[in-house]
C-alpha positions as CSV (number, residue, x, y, z in Angstrom):
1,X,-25.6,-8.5,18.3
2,X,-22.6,-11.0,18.2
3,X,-23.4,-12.4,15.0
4,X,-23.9,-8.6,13.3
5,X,-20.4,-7.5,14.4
6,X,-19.2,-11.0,13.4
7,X,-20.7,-10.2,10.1
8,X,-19.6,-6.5,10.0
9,X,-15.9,-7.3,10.9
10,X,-15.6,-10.0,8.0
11,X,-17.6,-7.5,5.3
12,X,-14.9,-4.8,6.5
13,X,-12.1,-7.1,6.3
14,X,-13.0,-8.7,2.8
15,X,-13.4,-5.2,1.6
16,X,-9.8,-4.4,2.6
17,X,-8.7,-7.3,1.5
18,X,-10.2,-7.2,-1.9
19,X,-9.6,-3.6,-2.3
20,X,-5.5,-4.6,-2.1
21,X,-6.0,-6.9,-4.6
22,X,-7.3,-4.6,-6.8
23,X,-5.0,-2.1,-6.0
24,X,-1.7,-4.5,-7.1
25,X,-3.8,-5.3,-10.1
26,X,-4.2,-1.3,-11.4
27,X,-0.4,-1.0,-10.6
28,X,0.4,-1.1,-14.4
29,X,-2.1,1.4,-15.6
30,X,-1.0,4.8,-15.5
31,X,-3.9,6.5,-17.5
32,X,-5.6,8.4,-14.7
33,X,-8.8,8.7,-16.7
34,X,-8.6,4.6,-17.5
35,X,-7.4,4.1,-13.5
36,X,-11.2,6.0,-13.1
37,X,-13.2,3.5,-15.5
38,X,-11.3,0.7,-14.6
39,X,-12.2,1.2,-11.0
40,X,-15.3,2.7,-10.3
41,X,-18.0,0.0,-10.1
42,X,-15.8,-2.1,-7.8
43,X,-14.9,0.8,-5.4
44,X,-18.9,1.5,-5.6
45,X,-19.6,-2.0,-4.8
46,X,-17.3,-2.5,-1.6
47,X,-18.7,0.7,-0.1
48,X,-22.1,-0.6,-0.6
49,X,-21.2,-4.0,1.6
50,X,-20.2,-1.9,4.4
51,X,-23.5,-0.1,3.9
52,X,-25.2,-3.5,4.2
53,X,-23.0,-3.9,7.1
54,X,-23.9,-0.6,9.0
55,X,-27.6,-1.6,8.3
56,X,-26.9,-5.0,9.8
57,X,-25.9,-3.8,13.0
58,X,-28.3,-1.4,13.2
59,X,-30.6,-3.9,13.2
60,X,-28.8,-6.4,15.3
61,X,-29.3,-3.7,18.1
62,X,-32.8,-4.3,18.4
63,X,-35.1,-1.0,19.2
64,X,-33.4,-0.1,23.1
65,X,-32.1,3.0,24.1
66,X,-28.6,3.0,22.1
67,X,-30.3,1.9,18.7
68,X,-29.6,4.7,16.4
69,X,-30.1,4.0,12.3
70,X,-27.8,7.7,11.7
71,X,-24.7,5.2,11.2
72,X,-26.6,3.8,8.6
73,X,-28.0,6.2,7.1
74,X,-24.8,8.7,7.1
75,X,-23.5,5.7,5.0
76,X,-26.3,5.4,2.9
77,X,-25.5,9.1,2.0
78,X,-21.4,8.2,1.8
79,X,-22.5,5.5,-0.8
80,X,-24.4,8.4,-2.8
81,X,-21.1,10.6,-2.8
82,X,-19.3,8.1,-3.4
83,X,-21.4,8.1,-7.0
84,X,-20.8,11.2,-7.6
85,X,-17.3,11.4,-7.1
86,X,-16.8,8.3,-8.9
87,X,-18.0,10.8,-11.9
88,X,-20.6,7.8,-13.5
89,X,-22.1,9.8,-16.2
90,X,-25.7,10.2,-14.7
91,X,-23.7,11.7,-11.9
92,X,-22.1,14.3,-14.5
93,X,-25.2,15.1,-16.0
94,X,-27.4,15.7,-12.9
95,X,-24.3,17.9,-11.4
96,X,-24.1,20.2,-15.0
97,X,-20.8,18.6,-14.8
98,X,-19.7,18.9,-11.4
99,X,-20.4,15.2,-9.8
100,X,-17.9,16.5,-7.4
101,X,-20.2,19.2,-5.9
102,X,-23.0,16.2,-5.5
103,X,-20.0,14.2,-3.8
104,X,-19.7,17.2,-1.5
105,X,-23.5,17.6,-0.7
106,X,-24.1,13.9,-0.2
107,X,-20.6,13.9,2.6
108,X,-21.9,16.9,3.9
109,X,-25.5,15.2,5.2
110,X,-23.0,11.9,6.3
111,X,-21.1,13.4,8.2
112,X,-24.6,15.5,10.1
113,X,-25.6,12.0,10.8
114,X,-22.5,11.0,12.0
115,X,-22.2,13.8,14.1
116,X,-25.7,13.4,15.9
117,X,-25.1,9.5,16.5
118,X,-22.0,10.7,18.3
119,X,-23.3,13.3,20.2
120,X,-26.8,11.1,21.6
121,X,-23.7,9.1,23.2
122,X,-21.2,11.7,24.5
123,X,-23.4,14.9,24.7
124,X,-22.8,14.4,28.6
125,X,-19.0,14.2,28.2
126,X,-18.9,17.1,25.9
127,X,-20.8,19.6,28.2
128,X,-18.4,18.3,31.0
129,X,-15.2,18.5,29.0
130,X,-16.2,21.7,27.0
131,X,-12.7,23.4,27.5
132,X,-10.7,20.0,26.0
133,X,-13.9,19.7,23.3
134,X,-13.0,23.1,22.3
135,X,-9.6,23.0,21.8
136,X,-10.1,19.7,19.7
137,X,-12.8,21.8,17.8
138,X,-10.6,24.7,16.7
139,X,-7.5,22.1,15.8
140,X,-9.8,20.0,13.5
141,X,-11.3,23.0,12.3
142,X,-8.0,24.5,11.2
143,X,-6.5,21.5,10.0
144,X,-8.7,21.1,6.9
145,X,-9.1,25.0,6.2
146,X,-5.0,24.8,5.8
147,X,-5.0,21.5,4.0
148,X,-7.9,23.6,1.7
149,X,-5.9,26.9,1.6
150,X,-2.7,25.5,0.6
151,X,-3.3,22.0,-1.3
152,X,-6.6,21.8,-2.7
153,X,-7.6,25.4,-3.7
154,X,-7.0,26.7,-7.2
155,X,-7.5,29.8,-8.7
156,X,-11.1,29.7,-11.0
157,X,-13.0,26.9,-8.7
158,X,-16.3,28.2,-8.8
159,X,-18.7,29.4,-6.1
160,X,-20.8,26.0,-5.2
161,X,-17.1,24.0,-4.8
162,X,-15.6,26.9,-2.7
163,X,-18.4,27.1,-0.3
164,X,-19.3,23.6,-0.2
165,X,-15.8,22.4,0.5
166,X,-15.5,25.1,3.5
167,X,-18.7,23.8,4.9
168,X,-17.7,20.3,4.3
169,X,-14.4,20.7,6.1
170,X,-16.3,22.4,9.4
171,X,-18.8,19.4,9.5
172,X,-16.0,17.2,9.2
173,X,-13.9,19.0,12.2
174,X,-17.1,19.2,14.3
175,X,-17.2,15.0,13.8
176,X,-13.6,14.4,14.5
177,X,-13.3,16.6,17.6
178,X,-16.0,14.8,19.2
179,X,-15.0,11.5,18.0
180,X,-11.3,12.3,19.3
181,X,-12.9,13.3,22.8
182,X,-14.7,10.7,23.6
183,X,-11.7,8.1,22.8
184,X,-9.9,10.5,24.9
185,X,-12.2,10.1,28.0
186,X,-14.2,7.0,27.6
187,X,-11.5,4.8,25.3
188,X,-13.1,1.9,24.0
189,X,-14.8,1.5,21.0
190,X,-14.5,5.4,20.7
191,X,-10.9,5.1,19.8
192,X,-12.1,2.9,16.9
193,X,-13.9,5.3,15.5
194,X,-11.8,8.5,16.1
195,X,-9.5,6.7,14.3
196,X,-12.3,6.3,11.8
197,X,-12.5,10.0,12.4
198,X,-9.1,10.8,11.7
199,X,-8.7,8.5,8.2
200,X,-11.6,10.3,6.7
201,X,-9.2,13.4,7.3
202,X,-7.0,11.9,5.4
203,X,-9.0,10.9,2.9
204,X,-10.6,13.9,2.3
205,X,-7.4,15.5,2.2
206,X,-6.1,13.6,-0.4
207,X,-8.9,13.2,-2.7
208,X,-9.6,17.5,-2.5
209,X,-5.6,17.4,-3.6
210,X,-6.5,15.0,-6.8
211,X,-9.8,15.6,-7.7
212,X,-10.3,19.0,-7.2
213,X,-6.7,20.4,-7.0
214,X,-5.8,18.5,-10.6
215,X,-2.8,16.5,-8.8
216,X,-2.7,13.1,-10.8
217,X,0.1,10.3,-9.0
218,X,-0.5,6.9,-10.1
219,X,-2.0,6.0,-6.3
220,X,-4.8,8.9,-7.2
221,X,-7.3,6.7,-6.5
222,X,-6.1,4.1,-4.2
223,X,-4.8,6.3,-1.3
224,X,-7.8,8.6,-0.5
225,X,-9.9,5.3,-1.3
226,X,-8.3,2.6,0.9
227,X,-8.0,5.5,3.8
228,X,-12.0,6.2,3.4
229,X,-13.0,2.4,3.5
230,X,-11.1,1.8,6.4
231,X,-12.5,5.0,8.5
232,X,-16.0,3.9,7.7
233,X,-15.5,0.5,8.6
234,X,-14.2,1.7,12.0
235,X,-16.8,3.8,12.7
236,X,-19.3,1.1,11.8
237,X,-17.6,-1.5,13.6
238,X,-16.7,0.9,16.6
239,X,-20.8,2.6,16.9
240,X,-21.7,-1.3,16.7
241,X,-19.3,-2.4,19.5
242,X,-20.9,0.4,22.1
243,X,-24.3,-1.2,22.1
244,X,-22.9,-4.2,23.2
């Protein structure tokens, strides 16, 4: 199990690390549409390596009690979404033009498996703690439905991106809230990934403000991308730490 978090903690730190370089490297282009093609394919490719990673300490865990392949496969999903977001042209054509929606439907099944790989851990803590759990539920809950509300929601987005997003941003909360409680209570690796938890807040925040709310600053891509590598590296790394 050493050597997979040895291995997981390098892939995650190489894929920071490149991901900056990249980042100073786009600093002259301005073109958000030529910021998009030049971009993509590496930004798909450093996801994939921490999918690689997730499946490597899945397996590093052997088959005992605390094995769970959901953190691997909620990535696996991630990577999907991350297609589709990344608007590659299959992506536009399967979506009737709305790769976005795909993104949407691809986080929403991540963040399900997320969600019960947290709760086989903590379900004890949560039942205990119900009256903190809740109040943590109902703050991540409104957080995004403001952030939606106010930031990301434009008059004319159809029917599939209103409801998805909605459902999106209550999967999301339910994941964060529990994440958040266990660091709260058991501290650990948990506050790794309710950190995790928290970044993919603000990712998600920021990419429904620029992809879907039209906003176009020359860190479009960079912010909400740099935010969401980090938060799945900590939750990879974190999930991989607690079967130690």
């Amino acid at each position: 199990m050493e050597h997979g978090l040895l291995f997981s903690g390098c892939a995650a730190f190489c894929v920071l690390f490149v991901f900056a370089i990249h980042w100073i490297y786009m600093l002259p282009v301005k073109d958000s549409a030529l910021r998009l093609k030049k971009s993509r394919i590496l930004y798909l490719s450093l996801s994939a390596v921490l999918v690689v990673s997730s499946f490597v300490l899945a397996a590093a865990a052997g088959t005992g009690p605390h094995t769970s392949f959901l953190i691997p496969a909620g990535c696996v999903f991630a990577l999907i979404g991350d297609w589709c977001n990344l608007q590659f042209p299959l992506a536009q054509r399967i979506t009737r033009n709305e790769p976005v929606f795909g993104g949407i439907v691809s986080f929403c099944i991540t963040q399900i498996c997320f969600l019960l790989a947290f709760r086989e851990r903590v379900s004890a803590l949560i039942d205990s703690r119900q009256g903190v759990f809740l109040v943590l539920l109902l703050f991540f809950l409104t957080l995004p439905l403001i952030v939606f509300i106010t930031r990301v929601f434009t008059k004319g987005m159809s029917r599939r991106i209103l409801l998805g997003s909605l459902l999106y941003g209550t999967l999301l909360g339910a994941m964060a809230a529990t994440a958040v409680c266990a660091a709260l209570f058991i501290r650990g690796p948990w506050l790794l990934i309710a950190s995790g938890a928290v970044l993919y807040l603000v990712s998600d925040a920021r990419l429904g403000m620029t992809t879907l709310h039209g906003y176009h600053p020359p860190n479009e891509f960079q912010i909400p991308w740099i935010t969401y590598l980090a938060a799945q590296a900590l939750i990879i790394n974190g999930f991989g730490l607690l079967s130690l």
